[in-house]
C-alpha positions in Angstrom: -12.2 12.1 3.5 -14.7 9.5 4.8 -17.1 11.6 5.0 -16.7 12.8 1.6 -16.9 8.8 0.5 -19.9 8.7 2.4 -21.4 11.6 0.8 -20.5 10.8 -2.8 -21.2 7.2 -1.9 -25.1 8.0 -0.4 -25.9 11.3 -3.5 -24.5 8.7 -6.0 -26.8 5.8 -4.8 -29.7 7.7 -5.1 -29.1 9.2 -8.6 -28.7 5.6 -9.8 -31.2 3.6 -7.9 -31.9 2.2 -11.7 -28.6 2.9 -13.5 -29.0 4.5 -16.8 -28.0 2.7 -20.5 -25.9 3.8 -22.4 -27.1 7.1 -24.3 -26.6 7.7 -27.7 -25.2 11.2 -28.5 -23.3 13.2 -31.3 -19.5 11.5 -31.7 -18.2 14.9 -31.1 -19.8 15.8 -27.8 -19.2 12.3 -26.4 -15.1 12.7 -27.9 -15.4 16.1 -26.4 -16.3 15.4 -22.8 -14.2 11.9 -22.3 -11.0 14.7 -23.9 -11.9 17.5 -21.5 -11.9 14.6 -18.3 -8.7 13.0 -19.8 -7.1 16.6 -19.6 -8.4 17.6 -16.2 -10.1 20.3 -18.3 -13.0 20.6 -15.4 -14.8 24.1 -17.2 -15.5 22.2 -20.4 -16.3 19.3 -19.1 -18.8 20.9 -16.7 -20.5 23.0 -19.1 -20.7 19.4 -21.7 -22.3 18.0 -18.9 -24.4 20.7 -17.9 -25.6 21.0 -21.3 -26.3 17.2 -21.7 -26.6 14.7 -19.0 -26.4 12.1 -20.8 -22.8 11.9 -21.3 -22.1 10.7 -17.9 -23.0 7.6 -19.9 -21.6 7.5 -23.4 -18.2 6.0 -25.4 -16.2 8.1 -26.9 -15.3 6.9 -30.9 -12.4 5.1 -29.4 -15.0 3.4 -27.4 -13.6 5.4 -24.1 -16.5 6.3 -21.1 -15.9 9.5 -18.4 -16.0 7.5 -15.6 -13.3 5.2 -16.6 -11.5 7.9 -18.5 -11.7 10.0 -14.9 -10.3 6.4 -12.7 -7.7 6.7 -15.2 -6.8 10.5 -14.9 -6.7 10.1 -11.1 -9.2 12.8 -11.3 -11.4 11.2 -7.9 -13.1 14.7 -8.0 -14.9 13.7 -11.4 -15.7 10.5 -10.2 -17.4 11.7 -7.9 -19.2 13.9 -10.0 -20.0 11.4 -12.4 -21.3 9.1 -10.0 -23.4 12.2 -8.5 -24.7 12.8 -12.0 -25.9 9.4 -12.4 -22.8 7.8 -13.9 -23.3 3.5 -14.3 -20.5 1.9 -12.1 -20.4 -1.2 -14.6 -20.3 0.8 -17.9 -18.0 -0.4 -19.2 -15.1 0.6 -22.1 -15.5 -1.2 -25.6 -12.9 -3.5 -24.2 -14.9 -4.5 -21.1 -12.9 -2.8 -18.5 -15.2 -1.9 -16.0 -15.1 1.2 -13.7 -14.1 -1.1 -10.7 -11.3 -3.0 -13.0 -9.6 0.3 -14.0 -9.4 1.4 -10.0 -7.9 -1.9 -9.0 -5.4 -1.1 -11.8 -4.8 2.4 -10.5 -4.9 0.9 -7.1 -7.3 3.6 -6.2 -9.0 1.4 -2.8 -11.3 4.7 -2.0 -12.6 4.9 -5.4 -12.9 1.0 -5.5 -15.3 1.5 -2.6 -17.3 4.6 -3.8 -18.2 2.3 -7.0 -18.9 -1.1 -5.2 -21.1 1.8 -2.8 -23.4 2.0 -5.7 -23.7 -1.3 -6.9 -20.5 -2.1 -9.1 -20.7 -5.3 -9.3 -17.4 -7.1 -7.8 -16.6 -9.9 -10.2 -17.5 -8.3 -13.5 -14.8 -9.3 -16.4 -13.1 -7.5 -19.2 -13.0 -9.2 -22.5 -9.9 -11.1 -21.0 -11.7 -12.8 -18.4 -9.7 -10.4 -15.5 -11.6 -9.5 -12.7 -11.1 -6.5 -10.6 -9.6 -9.0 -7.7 -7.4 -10.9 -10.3 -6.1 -7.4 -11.3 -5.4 -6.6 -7.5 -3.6 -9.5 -7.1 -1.4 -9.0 -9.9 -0.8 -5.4 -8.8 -0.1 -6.3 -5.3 -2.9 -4.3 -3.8 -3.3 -5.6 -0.1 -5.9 -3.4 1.0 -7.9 -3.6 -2.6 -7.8 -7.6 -2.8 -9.2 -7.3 1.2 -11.9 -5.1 0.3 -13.2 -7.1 -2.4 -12.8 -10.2 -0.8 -15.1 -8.8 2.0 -16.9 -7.9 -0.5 -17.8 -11.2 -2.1 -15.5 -11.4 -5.0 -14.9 -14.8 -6.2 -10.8 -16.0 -5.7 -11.5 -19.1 -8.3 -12.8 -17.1 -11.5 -10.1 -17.6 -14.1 -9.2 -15.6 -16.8 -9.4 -15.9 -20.4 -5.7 -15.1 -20.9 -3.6 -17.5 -19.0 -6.9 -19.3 -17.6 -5.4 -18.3 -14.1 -7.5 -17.0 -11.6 -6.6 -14.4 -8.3 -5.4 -17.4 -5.9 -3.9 -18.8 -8.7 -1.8 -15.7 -9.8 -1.4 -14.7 -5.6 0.6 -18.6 -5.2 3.0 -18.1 -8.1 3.9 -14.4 -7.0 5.7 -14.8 -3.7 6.8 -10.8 -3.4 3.0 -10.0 -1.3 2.7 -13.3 0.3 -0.2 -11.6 2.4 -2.8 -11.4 -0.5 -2.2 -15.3 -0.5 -2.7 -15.5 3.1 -6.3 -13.2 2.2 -7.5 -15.5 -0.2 -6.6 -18.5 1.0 -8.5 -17.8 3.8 -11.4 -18.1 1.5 -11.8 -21.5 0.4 -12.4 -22.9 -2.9 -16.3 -23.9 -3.4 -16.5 -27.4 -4.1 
């Protein structure tokens, strides 16, 4: 498996040295290939893809993109893929859920990795202000909330919702009183 990360990780860095915008294309395809990753439907969605790059980087109608669509399916292999196939790791939905926000959701740490690998930036907000370390925290992630700590996210960014932020929501959930101890060790900036 780590070498797997480490090849996704290095093919996907080079295919997005300069991360591509977000394309314009047909309604249809785009609703076509985020439906064909949503149900695991890999011959379609190959052959959409084949046929037009530029849907690693589209929104469906619903204002859906594959790479979060695929982090939500659990489908890792078409991360992967997408990522290969120059897939932006902070394109995100219409609601601002980023690529890195929907694997701290899943609690998928690998994929976490594989997009911060690439240059997913670690404390990128939804609409709602929640960060992909706030929503590790609320999920109870240990290993997640470690890795993006290491990785430079930022304990002290609230949210727009409650206006709580990750070492905020870690001290008034006692059930993983490690992730407290994790950030905590990180100390406020003045």
């Amino acid at each position: 498996m780590k070498a797997l990360k480490r090849t996704i990780v290095a093919i996907a860095a080079a295919a997005i040295a300069i991360p591509a915008a977000a394309q314009t294309v047909p309604g249809n395809e785009a609703n076509d290939f985020v439906a064909a990753i949503r149900k695991g439907d890999g011959n379609k969605g190959l052959a959409l893809l084949g046929a037009n790059p530029t849907l690693a980087n589209v929104r469906d109608t619903s204002g859906n993109t594959a790479l979060v669509t695929a982090i939500e399916a659990r489908e890792e292999s078409w991360v992967g893929h997408l990522l290969k196939n120059g897939a932006n790791p902070n394109f995100s939905r219409r609601d601002g859920e980023t690529p890195l926000i929907a694997a701290a959701r899943m609690g998928m740490t690998d994929v976490a990795e594989w997009l911060v690998g690439v240059g997913a930036k670690v404390d990128a907000a939804n609409r709602m202000g929640e960060t992909a370390l706030i929503v590790a925290v609320q999920q109870r992630q240990t290993a997640l909330v470690r890795y993006l700590l290491q990785k430079g996210a930022d304990p002290d960014l609230t949210d727009s919702a409650a206006g709580y932020s990750a070492r905020d929501y870690a001290k008034r959930d006692n059930r993983n009183p490690e992730i407290l101890r994790l950030i905590e060790q990180k100390k406020p900036k003045a």
